[in-house]
Wavefront OBJ file of the C-alpha trace (Angstrom):
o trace
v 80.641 35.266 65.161
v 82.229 38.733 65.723
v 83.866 39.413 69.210
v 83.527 42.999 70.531
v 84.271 44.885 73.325
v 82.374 47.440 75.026
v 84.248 50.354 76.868
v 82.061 51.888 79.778
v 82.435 54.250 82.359
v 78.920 55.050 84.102
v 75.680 52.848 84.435
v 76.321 50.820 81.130
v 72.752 51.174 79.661
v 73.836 51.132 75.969
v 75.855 47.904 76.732
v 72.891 46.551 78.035
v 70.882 47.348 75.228
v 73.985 45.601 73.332
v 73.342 42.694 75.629
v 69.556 42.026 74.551
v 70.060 42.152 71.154
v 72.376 39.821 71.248
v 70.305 37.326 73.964
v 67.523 38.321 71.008
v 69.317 36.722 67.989
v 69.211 40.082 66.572
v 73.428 41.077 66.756
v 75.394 37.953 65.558
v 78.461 38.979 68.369
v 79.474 37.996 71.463
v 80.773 40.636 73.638
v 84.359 39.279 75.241
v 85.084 41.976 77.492
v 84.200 45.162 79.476
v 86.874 47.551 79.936
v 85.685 50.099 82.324
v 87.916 52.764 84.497
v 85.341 53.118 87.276
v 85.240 50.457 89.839
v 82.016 51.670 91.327
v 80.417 51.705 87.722
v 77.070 49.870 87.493
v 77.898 48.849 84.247
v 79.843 46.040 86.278
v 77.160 44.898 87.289
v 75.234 44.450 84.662
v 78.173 42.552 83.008
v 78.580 40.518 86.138
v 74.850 39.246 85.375
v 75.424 38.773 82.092
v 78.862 36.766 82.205
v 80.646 38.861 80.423
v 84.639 39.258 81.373
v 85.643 42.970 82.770
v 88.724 44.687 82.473
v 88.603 46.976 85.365
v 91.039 49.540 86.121
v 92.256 52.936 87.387
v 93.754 55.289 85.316
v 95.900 57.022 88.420
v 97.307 53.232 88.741
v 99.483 53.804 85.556
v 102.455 55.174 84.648
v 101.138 56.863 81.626
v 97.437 56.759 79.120
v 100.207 54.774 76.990
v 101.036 52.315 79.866
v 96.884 51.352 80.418
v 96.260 51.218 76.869
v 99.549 48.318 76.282
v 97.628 46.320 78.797
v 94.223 46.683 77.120
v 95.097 46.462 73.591
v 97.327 42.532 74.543
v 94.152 41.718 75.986
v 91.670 42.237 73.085
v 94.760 40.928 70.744
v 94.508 37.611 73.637
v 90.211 37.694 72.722
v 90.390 38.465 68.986
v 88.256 41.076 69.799
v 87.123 42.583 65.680
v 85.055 46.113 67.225
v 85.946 48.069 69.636
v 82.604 49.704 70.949
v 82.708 53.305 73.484
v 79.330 53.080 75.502
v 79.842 56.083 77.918
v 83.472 55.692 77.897
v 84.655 59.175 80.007
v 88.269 59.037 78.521
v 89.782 59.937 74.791
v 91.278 56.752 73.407
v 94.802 57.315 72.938
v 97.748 56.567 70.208
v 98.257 52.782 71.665
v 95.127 51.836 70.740
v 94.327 53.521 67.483
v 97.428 52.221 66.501
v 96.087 48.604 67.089
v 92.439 49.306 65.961
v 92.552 51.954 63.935
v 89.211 52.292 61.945
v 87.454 49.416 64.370
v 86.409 51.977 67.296
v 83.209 53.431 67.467
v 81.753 56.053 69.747
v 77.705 57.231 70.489
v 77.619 60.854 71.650
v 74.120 62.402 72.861
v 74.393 65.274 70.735
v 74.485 66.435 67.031
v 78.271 66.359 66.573
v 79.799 68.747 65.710
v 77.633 70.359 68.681
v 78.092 69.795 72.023
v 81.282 67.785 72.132
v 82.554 66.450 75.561
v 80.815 66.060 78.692
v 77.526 66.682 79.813
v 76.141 67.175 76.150
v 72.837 67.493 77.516
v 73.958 70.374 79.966
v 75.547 71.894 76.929
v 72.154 71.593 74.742
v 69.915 73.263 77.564
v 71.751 75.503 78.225
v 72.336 76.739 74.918
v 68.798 77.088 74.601
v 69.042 74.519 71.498
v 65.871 73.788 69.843
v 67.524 70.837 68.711
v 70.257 68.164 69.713
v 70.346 64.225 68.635
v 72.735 61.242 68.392
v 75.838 60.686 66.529
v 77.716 57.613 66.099
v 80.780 58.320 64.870
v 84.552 56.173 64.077
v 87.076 57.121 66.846
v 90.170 59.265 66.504
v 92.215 61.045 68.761
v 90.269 64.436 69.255
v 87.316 64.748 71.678
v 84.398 63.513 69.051
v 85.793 64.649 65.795
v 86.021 61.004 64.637
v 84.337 60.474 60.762
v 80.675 60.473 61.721
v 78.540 57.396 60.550
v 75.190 58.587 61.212
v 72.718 61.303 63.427
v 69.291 61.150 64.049
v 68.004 64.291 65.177
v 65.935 65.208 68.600
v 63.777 68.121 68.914
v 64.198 69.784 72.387
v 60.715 70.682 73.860
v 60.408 74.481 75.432
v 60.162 72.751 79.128
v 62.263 70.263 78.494
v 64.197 68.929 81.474
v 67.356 67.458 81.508
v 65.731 64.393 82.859
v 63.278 63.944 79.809
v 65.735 64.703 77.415
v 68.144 62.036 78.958
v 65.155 59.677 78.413
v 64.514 60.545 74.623
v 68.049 60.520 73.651
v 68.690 57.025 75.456
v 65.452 55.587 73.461
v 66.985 56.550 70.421
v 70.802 55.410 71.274
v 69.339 51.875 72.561
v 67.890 51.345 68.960
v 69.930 53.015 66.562
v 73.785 51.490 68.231
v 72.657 48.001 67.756
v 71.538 48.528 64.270
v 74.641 50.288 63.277
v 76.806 47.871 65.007
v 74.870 44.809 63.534
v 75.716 46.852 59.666
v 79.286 46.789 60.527
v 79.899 43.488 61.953
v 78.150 42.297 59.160
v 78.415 44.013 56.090
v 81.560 46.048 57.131
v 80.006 49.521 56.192
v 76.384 51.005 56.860
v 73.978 51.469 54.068
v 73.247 54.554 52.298
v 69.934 54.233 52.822
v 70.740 54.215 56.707
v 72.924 57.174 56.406
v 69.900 58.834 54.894
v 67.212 57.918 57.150
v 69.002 59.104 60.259
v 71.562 61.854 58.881
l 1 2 3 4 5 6 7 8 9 10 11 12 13 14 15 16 17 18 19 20 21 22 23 24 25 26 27 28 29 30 31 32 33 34 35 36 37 38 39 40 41 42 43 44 45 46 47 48 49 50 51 52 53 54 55 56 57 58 59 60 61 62 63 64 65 66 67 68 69 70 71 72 73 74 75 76 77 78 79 80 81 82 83 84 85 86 87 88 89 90 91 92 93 94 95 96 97 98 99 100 101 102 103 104 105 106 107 108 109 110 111 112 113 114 115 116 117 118 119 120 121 122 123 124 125 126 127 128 129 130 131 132 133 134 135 136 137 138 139 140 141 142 143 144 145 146 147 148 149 150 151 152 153 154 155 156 157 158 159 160 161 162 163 164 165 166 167 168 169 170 171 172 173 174 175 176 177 178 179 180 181 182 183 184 185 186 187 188 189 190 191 192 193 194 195 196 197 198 199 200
């Protein structure tokens, strides 16, 4: 059984989706921790109701990015924690942590990487007038999303789209297409070509 963490800053709907495939028998993991930087987060809560541990913290408490990270790498080392898995995580992972996971962090982004990197990828898409955006799951390195990317599926954006509908069909997508890629790399290690070319 792998051990994973899920990193979370916001309402923590991808971890739940994480959380019901696992209940399912469908993800053969057990998630051992929540880091999350926002107190308030309802992503708490949902791992409060699921019994999962939470690592809870303020950045502004530490020192340094470096300082935070020391504490949160010992304590996946403590779990044996194989994945580390970004599920609306608002901060860039820094050096303390790739150094300790390089290669086992991976990140979902609500847009066609290398489009709309950063926050509010949806704002960015709508903006732009974009006729299309997607998903991308992608390995983590130390730019903003410019990690190796594993897959995309792509999302047409409708000409009275709202921010709110496209926030729905991007979540419907991310909610089935994280838990398949995570279940490929817990257990296979990689994810199929034939993955890579259904959702690329």
């Amino acid at each position: 059984m792998k051990k994973i963490a899920v990193f979370a800053s916001g309402s923590g709907s991808n971890f739940q989706a994480i959380v019901d495939v696992i209940q399912a028998g469908m993800l053969p993991a057990e998630i051992s921790l929540l880091v999350c930087d926002q107190p308030g987060a309802f992503a708490i809560e949902r791992a409060k109701a699921n019994e999962v541990p939470c690592f809870i913290f303020k950045a502004k408490d530490f020192p340094s990015k470096a300082d935070y990270e020391k504490e949160i790498a010992a304590l996946l080392q403590d779990l044996n924690v194989d994945l580390i898995v970004l599920a609306g995580y608002m901060r860039l992972i820094g050096s303390t942590l790739l150094k300790v996971y390089e290669g086992r962090i991976v990140n979902i982004h609500p847009s066609m990487l290398p489009e709309f990197p950063g926050k509010d990828a949806i704002g960015q898409a709508l903006a732009a007038k974009a006729k299309w955006t997607g998903v991308t799951i992608h390995f983590v390195d130390e730019g903003m999303d410019t990690g190796p990317i594993i897959v995309q599926e792509r999302i047409r954006i409708a000409e009275n789209e709202t921010r709110e509908s496209l926030q729905k069909k991007i979540q419907t997508i991310e909610h089935k297409l994280y838990p398949s890629i995570l279940h490929m790399l817990l257990t296979q290690g990689e994810v199929t070509n034939e993955e890579k070319a259904r959702t690329y």
